[in-house]
VOPAGU-2260 file (C-alpha; in pm, 1 decimal, decimal comma):
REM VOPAGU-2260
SITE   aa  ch    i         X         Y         Z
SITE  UNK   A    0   12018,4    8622,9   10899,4
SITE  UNK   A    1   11925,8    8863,9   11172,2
SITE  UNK   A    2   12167,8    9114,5   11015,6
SITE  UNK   A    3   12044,1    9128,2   10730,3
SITE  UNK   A    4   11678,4    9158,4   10922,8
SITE  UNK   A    5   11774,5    9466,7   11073,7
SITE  UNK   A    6   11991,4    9612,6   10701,0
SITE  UNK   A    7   11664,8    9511,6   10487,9
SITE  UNK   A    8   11356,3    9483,2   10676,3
SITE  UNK   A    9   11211,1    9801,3   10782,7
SITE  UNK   A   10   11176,8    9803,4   11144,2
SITE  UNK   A   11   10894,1    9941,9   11390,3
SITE  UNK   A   12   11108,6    9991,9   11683,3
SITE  UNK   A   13   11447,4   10083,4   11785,7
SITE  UNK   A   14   11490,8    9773,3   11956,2
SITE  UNK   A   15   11270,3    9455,0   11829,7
SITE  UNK   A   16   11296,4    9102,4   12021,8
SITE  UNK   A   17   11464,4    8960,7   11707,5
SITE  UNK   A   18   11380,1    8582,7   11761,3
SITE  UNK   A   19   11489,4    8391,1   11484,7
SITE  UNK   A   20   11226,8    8144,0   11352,9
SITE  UNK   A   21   11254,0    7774,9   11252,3
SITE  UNK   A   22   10926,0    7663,0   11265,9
SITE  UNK   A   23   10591,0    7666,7   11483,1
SITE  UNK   A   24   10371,5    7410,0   11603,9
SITE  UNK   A   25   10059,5    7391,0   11843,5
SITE  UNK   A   26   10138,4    7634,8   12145,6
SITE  UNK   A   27   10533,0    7683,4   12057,3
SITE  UNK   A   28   10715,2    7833,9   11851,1
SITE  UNK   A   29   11092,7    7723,2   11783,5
SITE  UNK   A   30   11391,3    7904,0   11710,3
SITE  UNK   A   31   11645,8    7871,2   11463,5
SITE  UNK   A   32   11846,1    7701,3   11820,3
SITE  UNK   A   33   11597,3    7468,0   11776,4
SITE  UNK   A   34   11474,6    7557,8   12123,8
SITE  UNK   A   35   11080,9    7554,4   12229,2
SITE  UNK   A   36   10920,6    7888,0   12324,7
SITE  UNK   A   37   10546,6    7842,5   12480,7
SITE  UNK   A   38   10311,6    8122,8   12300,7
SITE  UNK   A   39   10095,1    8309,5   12563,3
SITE  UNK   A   40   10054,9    8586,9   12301,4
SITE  UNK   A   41    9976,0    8407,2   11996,5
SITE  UNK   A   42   10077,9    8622,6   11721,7
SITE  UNK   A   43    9875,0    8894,9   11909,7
SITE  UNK   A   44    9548,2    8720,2   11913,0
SITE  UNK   A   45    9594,7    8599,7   11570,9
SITE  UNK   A   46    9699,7    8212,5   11587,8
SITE  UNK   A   47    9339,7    8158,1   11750,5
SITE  UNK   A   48    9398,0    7764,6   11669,1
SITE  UNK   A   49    9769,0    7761,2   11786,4
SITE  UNK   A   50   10017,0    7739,9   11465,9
SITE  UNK   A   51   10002,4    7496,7   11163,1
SITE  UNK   A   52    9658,2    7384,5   11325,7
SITE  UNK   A   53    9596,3    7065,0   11111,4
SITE  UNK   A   54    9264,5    7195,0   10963,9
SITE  UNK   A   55    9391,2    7496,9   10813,4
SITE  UNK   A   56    9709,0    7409,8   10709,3
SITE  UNK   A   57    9495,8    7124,5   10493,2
SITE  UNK   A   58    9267,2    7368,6   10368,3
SITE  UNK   A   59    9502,6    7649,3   10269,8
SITE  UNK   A   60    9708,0    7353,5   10075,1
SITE  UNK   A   61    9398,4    7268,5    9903,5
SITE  UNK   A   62    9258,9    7536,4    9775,4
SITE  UNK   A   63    9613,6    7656,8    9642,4
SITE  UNK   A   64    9580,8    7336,4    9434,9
SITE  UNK   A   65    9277,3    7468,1    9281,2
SITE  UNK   A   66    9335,3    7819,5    9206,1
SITE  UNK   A   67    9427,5    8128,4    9374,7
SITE  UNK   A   68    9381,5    8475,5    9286,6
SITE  UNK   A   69    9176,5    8509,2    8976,9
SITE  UNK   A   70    9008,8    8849,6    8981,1
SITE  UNK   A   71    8963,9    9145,0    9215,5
SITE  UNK   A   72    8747,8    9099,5    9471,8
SITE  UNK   A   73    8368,9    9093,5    9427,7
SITE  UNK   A   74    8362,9    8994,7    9043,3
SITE  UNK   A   75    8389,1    8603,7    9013,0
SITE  UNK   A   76    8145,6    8353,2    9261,6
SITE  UNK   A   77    8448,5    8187,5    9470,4
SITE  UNK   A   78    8368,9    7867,2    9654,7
SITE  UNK   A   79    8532,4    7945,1   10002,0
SITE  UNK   A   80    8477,2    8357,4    9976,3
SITE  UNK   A   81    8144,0    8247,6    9939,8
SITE  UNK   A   82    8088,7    7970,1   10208,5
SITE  UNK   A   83    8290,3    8164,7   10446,0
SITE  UNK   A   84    8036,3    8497,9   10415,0
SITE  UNK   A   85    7742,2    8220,6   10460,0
SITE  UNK   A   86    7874,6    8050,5   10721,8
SITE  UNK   A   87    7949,8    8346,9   10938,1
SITE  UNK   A   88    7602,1    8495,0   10874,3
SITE  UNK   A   89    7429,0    8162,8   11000,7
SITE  UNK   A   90    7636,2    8225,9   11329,4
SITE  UNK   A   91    7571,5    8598,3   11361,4
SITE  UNK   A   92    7221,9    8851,1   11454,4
SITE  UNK   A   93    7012,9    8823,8   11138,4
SITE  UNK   A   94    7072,0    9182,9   11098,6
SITE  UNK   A   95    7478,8    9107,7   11046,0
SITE  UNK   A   96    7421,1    8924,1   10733,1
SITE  UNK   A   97    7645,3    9080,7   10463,4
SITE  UNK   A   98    8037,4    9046,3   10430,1
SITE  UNK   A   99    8303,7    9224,4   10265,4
SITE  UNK   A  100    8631,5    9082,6   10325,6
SITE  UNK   A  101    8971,5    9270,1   10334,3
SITE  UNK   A  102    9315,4    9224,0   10413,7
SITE  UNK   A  103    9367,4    9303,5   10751,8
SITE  UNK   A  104    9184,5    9477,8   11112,0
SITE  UNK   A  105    9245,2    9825,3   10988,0
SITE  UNK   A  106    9167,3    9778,6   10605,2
SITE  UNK   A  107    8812,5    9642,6   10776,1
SITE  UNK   A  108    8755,1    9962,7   10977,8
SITE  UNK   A  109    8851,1   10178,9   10671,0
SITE  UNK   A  110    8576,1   10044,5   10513,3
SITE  UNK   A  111    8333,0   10085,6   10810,2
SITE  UNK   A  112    8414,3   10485,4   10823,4
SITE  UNK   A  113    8363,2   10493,0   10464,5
SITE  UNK   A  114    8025,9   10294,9   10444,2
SITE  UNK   A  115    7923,0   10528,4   10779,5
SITE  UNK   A  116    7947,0   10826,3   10606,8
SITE  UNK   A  117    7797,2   10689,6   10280,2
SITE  UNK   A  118    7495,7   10544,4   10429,0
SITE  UNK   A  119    7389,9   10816,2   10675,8
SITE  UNK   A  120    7510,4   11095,3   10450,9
SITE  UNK   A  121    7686,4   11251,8   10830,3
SITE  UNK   A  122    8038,2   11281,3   10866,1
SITE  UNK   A  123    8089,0   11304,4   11197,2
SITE  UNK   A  124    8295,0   11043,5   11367,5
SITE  UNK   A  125    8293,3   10952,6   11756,2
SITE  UNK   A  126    8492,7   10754,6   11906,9
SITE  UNK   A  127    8649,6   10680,3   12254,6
SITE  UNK   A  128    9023,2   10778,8   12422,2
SITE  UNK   A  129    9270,2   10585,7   12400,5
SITE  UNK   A  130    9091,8   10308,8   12167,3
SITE  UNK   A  131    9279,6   10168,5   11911,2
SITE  UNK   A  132    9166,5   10066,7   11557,9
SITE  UNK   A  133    9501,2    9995,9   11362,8
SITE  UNK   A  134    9724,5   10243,8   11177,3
SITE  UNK   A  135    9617,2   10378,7   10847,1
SITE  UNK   A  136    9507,4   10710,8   10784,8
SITE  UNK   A  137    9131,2   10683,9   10862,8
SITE  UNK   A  138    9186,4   10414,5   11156,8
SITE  UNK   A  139    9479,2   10622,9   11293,1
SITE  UNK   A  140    9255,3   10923,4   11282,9
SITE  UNK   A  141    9022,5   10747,8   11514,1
SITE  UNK   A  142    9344,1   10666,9   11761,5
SITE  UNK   A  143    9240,0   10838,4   12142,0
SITE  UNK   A  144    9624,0   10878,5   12173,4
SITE  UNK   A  145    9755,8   11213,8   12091,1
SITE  UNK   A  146   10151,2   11079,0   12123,8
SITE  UNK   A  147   10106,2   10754,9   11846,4
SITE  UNK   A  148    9898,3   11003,3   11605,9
SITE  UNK   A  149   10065,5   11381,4   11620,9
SITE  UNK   A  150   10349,0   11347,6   11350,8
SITE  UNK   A  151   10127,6   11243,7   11103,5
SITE  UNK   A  152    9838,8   11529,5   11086,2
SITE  UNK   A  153    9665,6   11647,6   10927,5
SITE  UNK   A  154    9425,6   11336,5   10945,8
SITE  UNK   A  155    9072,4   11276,6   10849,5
SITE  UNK   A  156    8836,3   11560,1   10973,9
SITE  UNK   A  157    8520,9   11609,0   11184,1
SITE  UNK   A  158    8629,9   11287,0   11423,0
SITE  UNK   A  159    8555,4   11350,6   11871,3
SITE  UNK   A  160    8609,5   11144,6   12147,6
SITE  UNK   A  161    8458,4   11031,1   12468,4
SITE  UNK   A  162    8561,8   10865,0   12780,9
SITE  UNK   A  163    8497,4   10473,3   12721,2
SITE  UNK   A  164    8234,5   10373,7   13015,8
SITE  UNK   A  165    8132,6   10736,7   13018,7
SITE  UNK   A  166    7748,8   10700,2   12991,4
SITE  UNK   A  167    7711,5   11139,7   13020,3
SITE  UNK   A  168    7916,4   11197,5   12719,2
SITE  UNK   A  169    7684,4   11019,8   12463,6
SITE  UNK   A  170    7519,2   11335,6   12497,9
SITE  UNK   A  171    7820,2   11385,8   12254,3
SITE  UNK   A  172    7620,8   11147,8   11975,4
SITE  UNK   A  173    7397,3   11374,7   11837,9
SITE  UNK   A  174    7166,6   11379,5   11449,9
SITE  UNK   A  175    7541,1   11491,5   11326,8
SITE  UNK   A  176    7702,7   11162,0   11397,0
SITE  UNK   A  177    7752,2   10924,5   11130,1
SITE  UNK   A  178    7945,7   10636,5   11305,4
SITE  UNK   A  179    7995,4   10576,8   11672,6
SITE  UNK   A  180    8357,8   10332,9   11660,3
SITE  UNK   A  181    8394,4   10166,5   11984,0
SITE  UNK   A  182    8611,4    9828,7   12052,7
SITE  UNK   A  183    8386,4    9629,2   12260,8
SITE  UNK   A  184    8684,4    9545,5   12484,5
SITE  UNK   A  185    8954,6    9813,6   12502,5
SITE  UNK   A  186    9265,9    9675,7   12397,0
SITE  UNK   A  187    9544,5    9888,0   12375,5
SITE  UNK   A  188    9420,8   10076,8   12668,8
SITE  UNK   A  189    9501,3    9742,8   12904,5
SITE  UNK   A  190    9180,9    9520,0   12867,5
SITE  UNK   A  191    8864,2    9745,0   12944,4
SITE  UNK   A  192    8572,2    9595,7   13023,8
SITE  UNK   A  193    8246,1    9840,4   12925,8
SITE  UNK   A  194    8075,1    9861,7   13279,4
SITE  UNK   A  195    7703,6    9906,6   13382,7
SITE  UNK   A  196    7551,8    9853,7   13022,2
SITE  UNK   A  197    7741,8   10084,2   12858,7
SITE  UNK   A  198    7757,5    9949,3   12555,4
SITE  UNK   A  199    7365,0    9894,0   12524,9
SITE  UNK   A  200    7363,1   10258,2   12652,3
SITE  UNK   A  201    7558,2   10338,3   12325,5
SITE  UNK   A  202    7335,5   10113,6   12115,8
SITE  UNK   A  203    7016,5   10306,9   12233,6
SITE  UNK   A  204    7123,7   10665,1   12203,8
SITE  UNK   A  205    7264,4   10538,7   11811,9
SITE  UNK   A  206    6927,5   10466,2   11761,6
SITE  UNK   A  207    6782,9   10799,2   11918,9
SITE  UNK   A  208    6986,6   11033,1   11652,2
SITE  UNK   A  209    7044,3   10748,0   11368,6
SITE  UNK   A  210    7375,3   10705,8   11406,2
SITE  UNK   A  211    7550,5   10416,6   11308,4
SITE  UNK   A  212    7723,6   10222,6   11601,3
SITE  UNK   A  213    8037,6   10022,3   11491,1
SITE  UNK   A  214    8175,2    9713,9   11702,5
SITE  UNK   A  215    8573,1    9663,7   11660,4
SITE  UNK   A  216    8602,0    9288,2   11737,8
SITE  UNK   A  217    8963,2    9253,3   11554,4
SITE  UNK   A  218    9079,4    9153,5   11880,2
SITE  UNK   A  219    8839,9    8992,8   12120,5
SITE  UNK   A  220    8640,3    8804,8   11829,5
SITE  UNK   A  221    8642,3    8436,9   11726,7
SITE  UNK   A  222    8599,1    8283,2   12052,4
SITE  UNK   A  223    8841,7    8495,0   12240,5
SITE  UNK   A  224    8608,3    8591,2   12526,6
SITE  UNK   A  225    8365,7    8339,3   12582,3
SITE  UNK   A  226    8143,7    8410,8   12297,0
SITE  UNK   A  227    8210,9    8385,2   11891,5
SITE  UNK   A  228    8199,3    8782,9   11935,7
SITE  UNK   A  229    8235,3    8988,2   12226,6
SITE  UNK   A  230    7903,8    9165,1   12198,6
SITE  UNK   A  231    7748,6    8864,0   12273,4
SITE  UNK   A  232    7810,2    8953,9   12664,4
SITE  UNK   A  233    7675,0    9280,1   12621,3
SITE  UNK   A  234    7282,6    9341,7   12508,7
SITE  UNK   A  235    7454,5    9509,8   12239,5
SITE  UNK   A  236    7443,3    9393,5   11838,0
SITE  UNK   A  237    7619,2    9695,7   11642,2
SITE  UNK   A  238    7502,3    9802,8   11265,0
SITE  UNK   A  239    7865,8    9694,4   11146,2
SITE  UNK   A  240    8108,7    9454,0   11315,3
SITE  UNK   A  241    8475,6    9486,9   11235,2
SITE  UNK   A  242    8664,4    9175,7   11274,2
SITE  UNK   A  243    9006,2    9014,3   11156,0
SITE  UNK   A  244    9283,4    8881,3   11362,9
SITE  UNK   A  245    9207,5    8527,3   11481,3
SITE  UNK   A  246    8966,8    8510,7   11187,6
SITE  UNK   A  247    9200,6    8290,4   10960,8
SITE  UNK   A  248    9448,4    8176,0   11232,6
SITE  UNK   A  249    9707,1    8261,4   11165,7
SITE  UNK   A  250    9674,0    8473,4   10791,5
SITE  UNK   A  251    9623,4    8836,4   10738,4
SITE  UNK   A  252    9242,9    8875,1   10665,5
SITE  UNK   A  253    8978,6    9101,0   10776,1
SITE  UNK   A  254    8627,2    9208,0   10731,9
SITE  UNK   A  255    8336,5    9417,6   10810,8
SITE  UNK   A  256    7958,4    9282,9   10840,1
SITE  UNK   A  257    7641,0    9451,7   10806,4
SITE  UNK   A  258    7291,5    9424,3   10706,8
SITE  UNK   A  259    7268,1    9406,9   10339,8
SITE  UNK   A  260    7061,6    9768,0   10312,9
SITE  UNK   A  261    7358,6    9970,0   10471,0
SITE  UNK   A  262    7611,6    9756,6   10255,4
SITE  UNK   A  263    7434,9    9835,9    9902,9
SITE  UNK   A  264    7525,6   10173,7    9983,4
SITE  UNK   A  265    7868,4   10096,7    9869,4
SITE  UNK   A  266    7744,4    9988,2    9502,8
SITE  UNK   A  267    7668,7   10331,9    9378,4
SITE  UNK   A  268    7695,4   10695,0    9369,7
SITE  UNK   A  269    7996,1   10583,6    9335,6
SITE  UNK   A  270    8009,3   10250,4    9152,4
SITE  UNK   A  271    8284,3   10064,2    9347,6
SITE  UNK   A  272    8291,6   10279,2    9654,7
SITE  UNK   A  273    8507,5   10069,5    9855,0
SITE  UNK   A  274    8724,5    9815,3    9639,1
SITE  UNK   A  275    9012,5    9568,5    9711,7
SITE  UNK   A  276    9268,2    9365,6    9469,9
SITE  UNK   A  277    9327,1    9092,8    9740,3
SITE  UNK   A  278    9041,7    9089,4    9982,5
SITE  UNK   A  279    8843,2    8748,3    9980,3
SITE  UNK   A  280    9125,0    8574,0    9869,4
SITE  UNK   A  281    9026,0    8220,9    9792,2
SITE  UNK   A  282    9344,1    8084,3    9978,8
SITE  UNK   A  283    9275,2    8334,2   10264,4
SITE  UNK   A  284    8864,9    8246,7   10338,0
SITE  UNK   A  285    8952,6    7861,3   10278,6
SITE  UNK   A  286    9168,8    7885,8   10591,2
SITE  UNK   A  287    8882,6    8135,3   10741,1
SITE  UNK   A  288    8598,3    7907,1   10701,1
SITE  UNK   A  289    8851,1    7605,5   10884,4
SITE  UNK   A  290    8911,1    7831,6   11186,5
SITE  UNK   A  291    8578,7    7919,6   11214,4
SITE  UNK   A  292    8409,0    7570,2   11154,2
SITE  UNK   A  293    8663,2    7459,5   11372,3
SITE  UNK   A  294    8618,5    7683,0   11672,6
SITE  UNK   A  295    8230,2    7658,5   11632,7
SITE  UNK   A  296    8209,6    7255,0   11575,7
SITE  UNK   A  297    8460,6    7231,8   11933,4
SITE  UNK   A  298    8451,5    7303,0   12208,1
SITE  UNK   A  299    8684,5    7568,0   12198,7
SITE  UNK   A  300    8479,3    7862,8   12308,5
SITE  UNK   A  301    8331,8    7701,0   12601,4
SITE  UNK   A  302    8640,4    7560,6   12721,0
SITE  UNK   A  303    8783,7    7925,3   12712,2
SITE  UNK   A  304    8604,4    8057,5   13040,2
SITE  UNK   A  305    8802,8    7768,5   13201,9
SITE  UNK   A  306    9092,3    7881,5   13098,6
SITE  UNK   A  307    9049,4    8240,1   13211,8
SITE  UNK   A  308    8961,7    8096,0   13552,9
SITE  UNK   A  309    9305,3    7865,5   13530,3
SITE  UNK   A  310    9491,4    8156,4   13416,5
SITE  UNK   A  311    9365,3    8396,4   13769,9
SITE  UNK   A  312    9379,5    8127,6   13984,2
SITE  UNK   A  313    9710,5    8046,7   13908,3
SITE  UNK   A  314    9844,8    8398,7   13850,9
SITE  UNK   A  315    9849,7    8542,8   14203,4
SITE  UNK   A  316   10132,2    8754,4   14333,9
SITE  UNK   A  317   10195,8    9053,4   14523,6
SITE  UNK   A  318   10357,5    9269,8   14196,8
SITE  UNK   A  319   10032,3    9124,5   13999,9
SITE  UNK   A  320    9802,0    9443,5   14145,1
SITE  UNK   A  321    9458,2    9324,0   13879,6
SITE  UNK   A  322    9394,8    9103,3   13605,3
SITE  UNK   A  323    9187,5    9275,9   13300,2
SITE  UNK   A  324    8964,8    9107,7   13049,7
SITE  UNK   A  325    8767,9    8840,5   12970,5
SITE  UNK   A  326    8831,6    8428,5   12848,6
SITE  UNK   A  327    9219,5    8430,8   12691,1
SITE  UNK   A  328    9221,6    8791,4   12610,1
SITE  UNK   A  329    9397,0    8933,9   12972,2
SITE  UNK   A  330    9629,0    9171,2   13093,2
SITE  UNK   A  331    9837,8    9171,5   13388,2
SITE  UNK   A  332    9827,9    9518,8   13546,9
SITE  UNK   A  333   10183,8    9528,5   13777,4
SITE  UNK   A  334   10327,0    9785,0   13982,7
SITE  UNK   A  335   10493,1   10020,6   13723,5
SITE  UNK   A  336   10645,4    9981,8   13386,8
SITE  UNK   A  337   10980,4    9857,6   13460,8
SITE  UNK   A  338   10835,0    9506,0   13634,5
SITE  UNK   A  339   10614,9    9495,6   13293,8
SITE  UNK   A  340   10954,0    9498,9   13133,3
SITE  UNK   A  341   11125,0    9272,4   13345,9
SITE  UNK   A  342   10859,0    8999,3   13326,3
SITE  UNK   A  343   10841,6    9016,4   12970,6
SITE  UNK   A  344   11221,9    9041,9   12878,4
SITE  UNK   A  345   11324,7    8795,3   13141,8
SITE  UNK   A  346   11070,9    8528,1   13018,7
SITE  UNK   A  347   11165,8    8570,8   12613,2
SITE  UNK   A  348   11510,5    8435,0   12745,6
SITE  UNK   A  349   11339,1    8121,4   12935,4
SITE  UNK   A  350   11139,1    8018,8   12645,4
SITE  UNK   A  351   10785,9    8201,8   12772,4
SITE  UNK   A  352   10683,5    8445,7   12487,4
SITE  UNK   A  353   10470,5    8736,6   12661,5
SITE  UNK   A  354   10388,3    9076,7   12527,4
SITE  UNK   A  355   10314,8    9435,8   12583,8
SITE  UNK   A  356    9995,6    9681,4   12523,0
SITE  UNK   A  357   10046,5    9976,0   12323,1
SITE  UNK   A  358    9868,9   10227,9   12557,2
SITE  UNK   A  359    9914,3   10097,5   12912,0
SITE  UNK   A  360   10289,8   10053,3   13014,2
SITE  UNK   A  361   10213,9    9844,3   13321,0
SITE  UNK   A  362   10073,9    9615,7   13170,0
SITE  UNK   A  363   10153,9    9238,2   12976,5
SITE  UNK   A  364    9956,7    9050,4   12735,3
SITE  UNK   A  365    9840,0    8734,7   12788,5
SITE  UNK   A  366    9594,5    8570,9   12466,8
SITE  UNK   A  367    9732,7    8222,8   12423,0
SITE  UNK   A  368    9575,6    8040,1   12129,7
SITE  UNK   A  369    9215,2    7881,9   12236,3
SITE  UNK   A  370    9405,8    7565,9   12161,1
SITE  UNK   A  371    9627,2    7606,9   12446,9
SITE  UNK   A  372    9621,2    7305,3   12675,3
SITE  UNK   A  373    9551,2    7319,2   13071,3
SITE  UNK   A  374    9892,8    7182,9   13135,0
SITE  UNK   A  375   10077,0    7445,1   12931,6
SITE  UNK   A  376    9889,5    7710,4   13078,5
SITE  UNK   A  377   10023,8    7567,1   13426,0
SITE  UNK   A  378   10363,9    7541,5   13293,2
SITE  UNK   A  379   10341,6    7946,1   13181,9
SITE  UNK   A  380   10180,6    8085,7   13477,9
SITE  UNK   A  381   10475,1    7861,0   13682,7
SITE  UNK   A  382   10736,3    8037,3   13492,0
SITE  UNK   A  383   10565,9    8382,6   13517,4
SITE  UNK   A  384   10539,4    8346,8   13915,7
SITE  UNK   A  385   10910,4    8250,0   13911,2
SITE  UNK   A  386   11036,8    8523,8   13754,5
SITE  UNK   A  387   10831,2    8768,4   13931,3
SITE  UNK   A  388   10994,7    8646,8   14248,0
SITE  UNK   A  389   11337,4    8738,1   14105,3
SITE  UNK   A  390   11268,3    9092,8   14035,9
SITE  UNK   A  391   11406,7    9321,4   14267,9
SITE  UNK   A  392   11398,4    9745,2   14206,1
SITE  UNK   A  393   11752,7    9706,6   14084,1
SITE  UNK   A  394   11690,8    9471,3   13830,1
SITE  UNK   A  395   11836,8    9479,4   13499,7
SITE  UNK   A  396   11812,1    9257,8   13167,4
């Protein structure tokens, strides 16, 4: 099997972890050994309810019962596609009332760019270094990382970027901008937090020149932080919110929200000016509206703060220099790239499955699913301060 992985399956690195999957179950995923591996990444910040969560799994094998795809999206009323959009507006800033789902986080931000431009008639792009919106053409092109985005210019024009927490360069946003993309947490970058009000900062100079400000909540949405979204912390509500990830728990979905003024821009001049074969998938929002009737009916969110306070309190060691982010959605920042390594490589062979950033090479991922119980989170942090007191500068895998 895991020849045949590496002869047929197009790979994304030289070297992938190559664990071979039986099956998954709550916080642990087993391999074809039949041994137990605790998730502290789940599925990066996918699995928000752990894997095979009950409620989902029932939902997604009812609704393939009744019927699956029928018609591209947006022609035929669709029970769940249409609960789901209903469901997240009741639990969302009256202004985020409109939904068009996709297939994925950087489908959802394609179709933010596009209904940017189309509503303000700009096409000027801002967004910040080193953020990190997913990798097709338009989301790569608003990549702050010169070395992931080089080999494949020319990308989309007229996009700049400012420093994230930089409060002098919106100067930068000006009656030119269309969209200002910002992720309300940096992700790739290693977990950055937007400092002294910056994000409200943003919001108010978008409103100055008109400019549309654009929230990517792929990753820290659905309960990750603290809040359903992110910008909840923040005195901040964008004009479009771009979400997926943890959004179906575990399937490939995504989406982007606004008011229902900017959204009728995509209806005309062109007819169909953003359209998708596969996005609101009835299978797809059935398992959608579970997670997110499940994390909101919990206590899931509230109980994540407690976690993130488990999680620091329990992760304390000399080679651990800070600990970035917010609720299950941290990073720890070590010495230099090669303990990041260590920790991470050394802990896939003891059953702990951690993970790296893309931009920040110090640094390892720690979202567990909100699921994730107080006692496995003691069990991972155990095994994380065990190996760390292995590592010496000589240290190989």
């Amino acid at each position: 099997m895991k020849e045949d992985f590496f002869k047929y399956q197009a790979q994304t690195t030289p070297h992938p972890l190559g664990l071979q999957i039986s099956h998954a179950k709550g916080s642990y995923i087993y391999d074809a050994q039949g041994k137990a591996h605790l998730d502290f990444v789940a599925g990066v910040s996918a699995c928000s309810l752990g894997h095979c969560h009950p409620r989902v799994v029932q939902a997604v094998r009812q609704q393939a019962e009744q019927y699956m795809h029928v018609m591209v999206y947006g022609e035929y009323v669709q029970q769940p596609t249409v609960a789901y959009a209903k469901l997240l507006a009741s639990h969302l800033p009256k202004q985020l009332e409109t939904t068009y789902l996709v297939n994925s986080g950087t489908e959802a931000m394609e179709g933010a760019i596009k209904l940017a431009r189309r509503y303000t008639g700009r096409t000027q792009l801002i967004a910040a270094d080193k953020g990190y919106h997913g990798n097709t053409m338009g989301s790569l092109s608003l990549m702050g990382y010169e070395e992931r985005k080089s080999a494949f210019r020319p990308l989309i024009p007229d996009v700049s970027f400012i420093p994230f927490n930089n409060e002098k360069a919106l100067e930068n946003i000006t009656e030119k901008t269309a969209g200002v993309i910002l992720e309300t947490i940096q992700g790739g970058a290693g977990f950055i937090m937007p400092q002294n009000d910056y994000l409200a900062k943003v919001r108010k100079r978008c409103n100055e020149v008109g400019a549309l400000l654009i929230l990517d909540e792929i990753q820290p949405g659905f309960g990750r932080t603290g809040k359903l979204f992110a910008f909840e912390h923040f005195n901040c509500v964008p004009d479009i919110l771009v979400i997926g990830k943890g959004m179906a728990s575990g399937l490939p979905v995504g989406a982007f929200v606004s008011s229902k003024t900017i959204m009728d821009a995509l209806q005309q001049s062109p007819k169909l000016g953003h359209i998708t074969t596969f996005g609101g998938n009835p299978v797809i929002a059935a398992a959608s509206l579970a997670t997110l009737k499940e994390i909101t009916e919990s206590q899931l969110i509230e109980q994540t703060l407690a976690k993130e306070k488990l999680l620091r309190s329990c992760l304390v060691h000399p080679l651990i220099k800070e600990i970035r982010g917010k609720g299950l959605m941290l990073a720890l920042l070590l010495e230099n790239k090669k303990i990041a390594d260590y920790l991470i490589l050394t802990a896939a062979k003891k059953g702990l499955i951690l993970f790296w950033l893309l931009f920040e090479p110090k640094a390892v991922r720690i979202s567990p699913p909100l699921t994730i119980s107080e006692q496995e989170i003691k069990e991972g942090c155990d095994q994380i301060i065990s190996i760390l007191n292995t590592f010496k500068p000589t240290a190989v895998n």
